[in-house]
PAMIPA-587836 format. One record per residue (C-alpha): y, x, z; residue number from 0. Coordinates in steps of 0.2 Angstrom, whole numbers, plus 5000, padded with zeros to 4 digits. Layout:
PAMIPA-587836
[pt [Y; X; Z]; NUM]
...
This chain:
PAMIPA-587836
[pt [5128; 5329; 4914]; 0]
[pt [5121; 5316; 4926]; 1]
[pt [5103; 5311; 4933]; 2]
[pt [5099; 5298; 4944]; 3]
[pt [5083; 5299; 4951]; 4]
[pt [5074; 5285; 4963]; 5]
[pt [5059; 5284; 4974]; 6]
[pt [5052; 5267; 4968]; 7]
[pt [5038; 5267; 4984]; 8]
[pt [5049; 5259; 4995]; 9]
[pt [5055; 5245; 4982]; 10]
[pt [5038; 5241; 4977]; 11]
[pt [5032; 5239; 4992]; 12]
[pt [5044; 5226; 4996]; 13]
[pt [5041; 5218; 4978]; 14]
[pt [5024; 5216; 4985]; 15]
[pt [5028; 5210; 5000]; 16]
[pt [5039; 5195; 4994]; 17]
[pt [5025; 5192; 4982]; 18]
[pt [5012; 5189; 4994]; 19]
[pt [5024; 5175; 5003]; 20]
[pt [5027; 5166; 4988]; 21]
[pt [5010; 5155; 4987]; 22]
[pt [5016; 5151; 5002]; 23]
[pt [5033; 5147; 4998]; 24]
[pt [5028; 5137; 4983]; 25]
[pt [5016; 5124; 4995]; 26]
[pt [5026; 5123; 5006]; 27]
[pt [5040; 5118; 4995]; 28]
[pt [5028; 5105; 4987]; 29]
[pt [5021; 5097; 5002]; 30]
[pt [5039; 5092; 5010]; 31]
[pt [5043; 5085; 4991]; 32]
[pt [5027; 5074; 4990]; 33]
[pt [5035; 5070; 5008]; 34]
[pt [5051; 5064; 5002]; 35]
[pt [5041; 5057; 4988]; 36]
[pt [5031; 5044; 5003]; 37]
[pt [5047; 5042; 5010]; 38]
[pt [5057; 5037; 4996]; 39]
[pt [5040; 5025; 4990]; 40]
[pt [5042; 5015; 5007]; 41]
[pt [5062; 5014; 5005]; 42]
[pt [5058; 5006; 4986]; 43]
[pt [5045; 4992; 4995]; 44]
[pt [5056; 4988; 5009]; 45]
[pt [5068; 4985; 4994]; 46]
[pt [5058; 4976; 4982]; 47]
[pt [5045; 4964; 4993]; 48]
[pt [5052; 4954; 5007]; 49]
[pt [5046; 4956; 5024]; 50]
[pt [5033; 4969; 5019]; 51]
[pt [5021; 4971; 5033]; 52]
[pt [5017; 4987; 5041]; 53]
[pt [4999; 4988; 5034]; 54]
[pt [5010; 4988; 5016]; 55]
[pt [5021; 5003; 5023]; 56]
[pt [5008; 5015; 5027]; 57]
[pt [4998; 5013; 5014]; 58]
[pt [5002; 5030; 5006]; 59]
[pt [4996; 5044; 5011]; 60]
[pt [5001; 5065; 5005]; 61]
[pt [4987; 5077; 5004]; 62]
[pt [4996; 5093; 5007]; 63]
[pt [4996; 5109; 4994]; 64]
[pt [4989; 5125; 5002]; 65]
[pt [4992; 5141; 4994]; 66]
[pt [4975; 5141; 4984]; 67]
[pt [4980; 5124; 4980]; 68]
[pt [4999; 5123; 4972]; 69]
[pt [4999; 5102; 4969]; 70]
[pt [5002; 5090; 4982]; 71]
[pt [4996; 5074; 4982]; 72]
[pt [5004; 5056; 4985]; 73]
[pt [4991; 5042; 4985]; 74]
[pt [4987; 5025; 4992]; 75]
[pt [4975; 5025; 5005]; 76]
[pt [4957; 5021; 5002]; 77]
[pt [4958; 5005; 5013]; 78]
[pt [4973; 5000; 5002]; 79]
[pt [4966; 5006; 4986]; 80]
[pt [4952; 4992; 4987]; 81]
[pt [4968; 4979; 4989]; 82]
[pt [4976; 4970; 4975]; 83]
[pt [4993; 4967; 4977]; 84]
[pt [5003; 4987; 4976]; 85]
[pt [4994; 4990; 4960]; 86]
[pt [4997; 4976; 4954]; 87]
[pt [5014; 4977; 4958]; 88]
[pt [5017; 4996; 4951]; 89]
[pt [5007; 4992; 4935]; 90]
[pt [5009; 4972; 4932]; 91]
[pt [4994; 4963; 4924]; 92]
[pt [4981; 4951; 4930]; 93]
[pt [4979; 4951; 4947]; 94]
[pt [4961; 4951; 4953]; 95]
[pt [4957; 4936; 4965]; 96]
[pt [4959; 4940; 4984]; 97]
[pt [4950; 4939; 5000]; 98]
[pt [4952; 4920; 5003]; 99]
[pt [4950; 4915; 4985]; 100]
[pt [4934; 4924; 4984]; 101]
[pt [4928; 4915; 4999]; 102]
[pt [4934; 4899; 4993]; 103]
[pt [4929; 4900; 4977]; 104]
[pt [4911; 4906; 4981]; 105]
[pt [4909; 4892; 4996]; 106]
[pt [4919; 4877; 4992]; 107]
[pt [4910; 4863; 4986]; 108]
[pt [4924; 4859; 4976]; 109]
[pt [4923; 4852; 4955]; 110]
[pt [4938; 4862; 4949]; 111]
[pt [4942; 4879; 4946]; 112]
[pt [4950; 4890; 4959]; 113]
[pt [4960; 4906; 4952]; 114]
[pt [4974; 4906; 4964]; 115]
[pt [4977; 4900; 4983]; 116]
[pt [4994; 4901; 4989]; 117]
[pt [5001; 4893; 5005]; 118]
[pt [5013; 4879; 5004]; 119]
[pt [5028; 4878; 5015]; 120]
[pt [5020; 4870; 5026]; 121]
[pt [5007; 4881; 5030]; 122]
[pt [5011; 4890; 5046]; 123]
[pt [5016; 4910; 5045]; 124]
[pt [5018; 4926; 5055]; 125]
[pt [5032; 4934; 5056]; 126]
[pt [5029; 4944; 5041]; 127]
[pt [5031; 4928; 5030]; 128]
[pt [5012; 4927; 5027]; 129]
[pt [4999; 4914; 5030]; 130]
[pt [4994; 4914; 5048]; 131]
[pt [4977; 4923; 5051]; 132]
[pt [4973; 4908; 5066]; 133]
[pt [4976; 4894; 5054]; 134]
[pt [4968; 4902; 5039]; 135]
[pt [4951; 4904; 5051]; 136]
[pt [4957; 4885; 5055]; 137]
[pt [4956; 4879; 5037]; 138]
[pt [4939; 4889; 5033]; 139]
[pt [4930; 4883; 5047]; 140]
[pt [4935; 4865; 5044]; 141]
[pt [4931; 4865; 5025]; 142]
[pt [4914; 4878; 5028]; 143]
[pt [4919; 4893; 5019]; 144]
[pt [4917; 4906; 5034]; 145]
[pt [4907; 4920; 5029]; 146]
[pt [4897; 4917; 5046]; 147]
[pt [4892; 4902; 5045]; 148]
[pt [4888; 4900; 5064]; 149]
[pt [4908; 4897; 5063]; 150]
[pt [4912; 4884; 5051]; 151]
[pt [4914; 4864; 5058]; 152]
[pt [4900; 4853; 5063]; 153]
[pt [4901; 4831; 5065]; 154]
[pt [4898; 4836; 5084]; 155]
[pt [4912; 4850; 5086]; 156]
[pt [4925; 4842; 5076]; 157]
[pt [4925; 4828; 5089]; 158]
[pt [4928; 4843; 5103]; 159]
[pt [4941; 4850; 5092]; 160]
[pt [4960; 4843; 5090]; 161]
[pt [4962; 4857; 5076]; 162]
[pt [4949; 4852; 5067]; 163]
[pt [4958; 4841; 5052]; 164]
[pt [4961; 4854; 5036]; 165]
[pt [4951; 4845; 5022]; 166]
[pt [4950; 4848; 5001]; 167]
[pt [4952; 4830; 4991]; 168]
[pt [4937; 4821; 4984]; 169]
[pt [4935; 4822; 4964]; 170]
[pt [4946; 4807; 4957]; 171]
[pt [4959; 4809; 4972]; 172]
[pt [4977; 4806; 4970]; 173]
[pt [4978; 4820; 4977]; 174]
[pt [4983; 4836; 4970]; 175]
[pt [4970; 4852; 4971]; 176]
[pt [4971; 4861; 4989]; 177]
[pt [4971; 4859; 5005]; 178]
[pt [4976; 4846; 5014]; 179]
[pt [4977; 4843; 5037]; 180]
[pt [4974; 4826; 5044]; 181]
[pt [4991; 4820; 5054]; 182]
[pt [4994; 4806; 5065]; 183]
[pt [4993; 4785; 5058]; 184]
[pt [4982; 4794; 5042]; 185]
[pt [4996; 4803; 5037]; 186]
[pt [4992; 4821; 5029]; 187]
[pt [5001; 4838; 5025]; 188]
[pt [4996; 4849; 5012]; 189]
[pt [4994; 4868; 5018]; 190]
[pt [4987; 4877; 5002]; 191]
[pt [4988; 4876; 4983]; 192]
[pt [4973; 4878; 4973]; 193]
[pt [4978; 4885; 4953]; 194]
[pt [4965; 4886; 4939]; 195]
[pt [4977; 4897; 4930]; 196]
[pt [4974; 4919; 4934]; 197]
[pt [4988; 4925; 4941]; 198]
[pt [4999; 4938; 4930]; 199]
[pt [5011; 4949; 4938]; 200]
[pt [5025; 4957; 4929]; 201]
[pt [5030; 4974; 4934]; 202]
[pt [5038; 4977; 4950]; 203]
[pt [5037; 4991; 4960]; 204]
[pt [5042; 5007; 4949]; 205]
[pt [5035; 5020; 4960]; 206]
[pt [5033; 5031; 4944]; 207]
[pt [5050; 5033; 4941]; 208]
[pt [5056; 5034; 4959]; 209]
[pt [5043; 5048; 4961]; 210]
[pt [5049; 5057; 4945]; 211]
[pt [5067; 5056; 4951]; 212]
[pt [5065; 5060; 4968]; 213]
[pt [5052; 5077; 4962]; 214]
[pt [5067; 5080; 4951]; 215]
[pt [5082; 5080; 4966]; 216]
[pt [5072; 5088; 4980]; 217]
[pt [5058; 5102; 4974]; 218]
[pt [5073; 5113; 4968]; 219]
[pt [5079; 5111; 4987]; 220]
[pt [5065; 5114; 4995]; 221]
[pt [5063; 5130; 4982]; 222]
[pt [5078; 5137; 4987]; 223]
[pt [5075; 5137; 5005]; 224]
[pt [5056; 5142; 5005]; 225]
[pt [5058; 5156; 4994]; 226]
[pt [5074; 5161; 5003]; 227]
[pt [5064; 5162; 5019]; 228]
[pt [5049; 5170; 5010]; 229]
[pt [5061; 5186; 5005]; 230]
[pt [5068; 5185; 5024]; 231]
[pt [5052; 5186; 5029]; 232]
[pt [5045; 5200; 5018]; 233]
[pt [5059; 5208; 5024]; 234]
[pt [5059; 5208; 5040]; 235]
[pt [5041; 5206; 5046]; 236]
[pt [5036; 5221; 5032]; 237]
[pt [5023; 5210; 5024]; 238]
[pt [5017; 5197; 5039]; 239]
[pt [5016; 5180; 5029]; 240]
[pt [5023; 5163; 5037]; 241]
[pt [5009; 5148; 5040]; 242]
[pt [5013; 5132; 5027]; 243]
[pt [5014; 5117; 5034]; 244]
């Protein structure tokens, strides 16, 4: 006959030593996934838009989880929240007017119906690809849609100024609806497209699935490796905790 006896103390206590680093474990191992997560959103728009600016890049942002707090979070930054264009692209639909339709629509004493503004090739561009900001201020001030009106055009400064040509056809013009600049011996170049027609957006940007795919390959990494330090930890330390990050 055989007995096999044990002294549990020292086992539990270990028990409740790894126990007390999981929490930790578990945030950290979240917070470096919604990392990868941002990461592998800004690798998907550098993909799907051409030239995206900087501004577009950063516009995510992670909340980190905490060990009271086991969810991290990967969200468009409030500044970019109030922009169009990414939500557009991630869910499609309508897209809602922007910044300089709104202005001209508002403050263009123009007869038709404005709904979309896009630059023609002629416009001129930065090197992101996207209207100019100097030539846009150009155009507003000329046609009197600044928001400060100290800054649109007058008869007296348009004789001081060589940029000041950009104009909107009269109704009846031949025409078609935008924006137009004055050129040498009467010619004319158009700069912007007015549409009355909303713009509809299919979707683009499938930042859903890319997160789901991406929580899917790296949390059961980051898993591993944080809980593998927790017990190393709980081991050697005898119960000290390590900070998450």
């Amino acid at each position: 006959m055989f007995s096999v006896k044990a002294d549990a103390t020292t086992a539990l206590a270990g028990f409740d030593r790894f126990a007390r680093q999981v929490p930790f474990a578990l945030a950290r191992s979240l917070t470096e996934t919604a990392k990868d997560v941002k990461a592998a959103d800004i690798d998907e728009m550098q993909k799907d838009f051409d030239s995206p600016t900087r501004w577009t890049l950063n516009a995510f942002y992670v909340q980190y989880a905490t060990k009271t707090r086991l969810y991290a979070v990967v969200d468009l930054k409030p500044s970019a929240g109030r922009r169009h264009y990414l939500k557009v692209q991630v869910h499609g639909g309508i897209r809602p007017k922007t910044g300089i339709e709104k202005l001209l629509t508002s403050r263009l004493k123009y007869h038709g119906i404005i709904q979309i503004v896009t630059p023609t090739s002629s416009a001129r561009k930065d090197k992101s690809g996207n209207w100019s900001k100097g030539e846009m201020n150009q155009v507003l001030s000329n046609v009197k849609a600044q928001r400060d009106a100290r800054t649109n055009t007058t008869k007296r400064s348009a004789k001081r100024s060589t940029s000041a040509g950009y104009f909107v056809p009269r109704p009846g013009s031949s025409l078609s609806p935008g924006v137009y600049k004055r050129q040498v011996k009467d010619r004319v170049k158009k700069v912007l497209n007015f549409a009355d027609a909303q713009a509809r957006y299919e979707k683009r940007l499938p930042l859903r699935e890319v997160a789901d795919r991406t929580v899917q390959r790296r949390l059961p990494m980051h898993l591993g490796r944080f809980l593998t330090e927790a017990g190393r930890s709980a081991r050697q330390n005898g119960g000290g905790s390590f900070p998450a990050k």
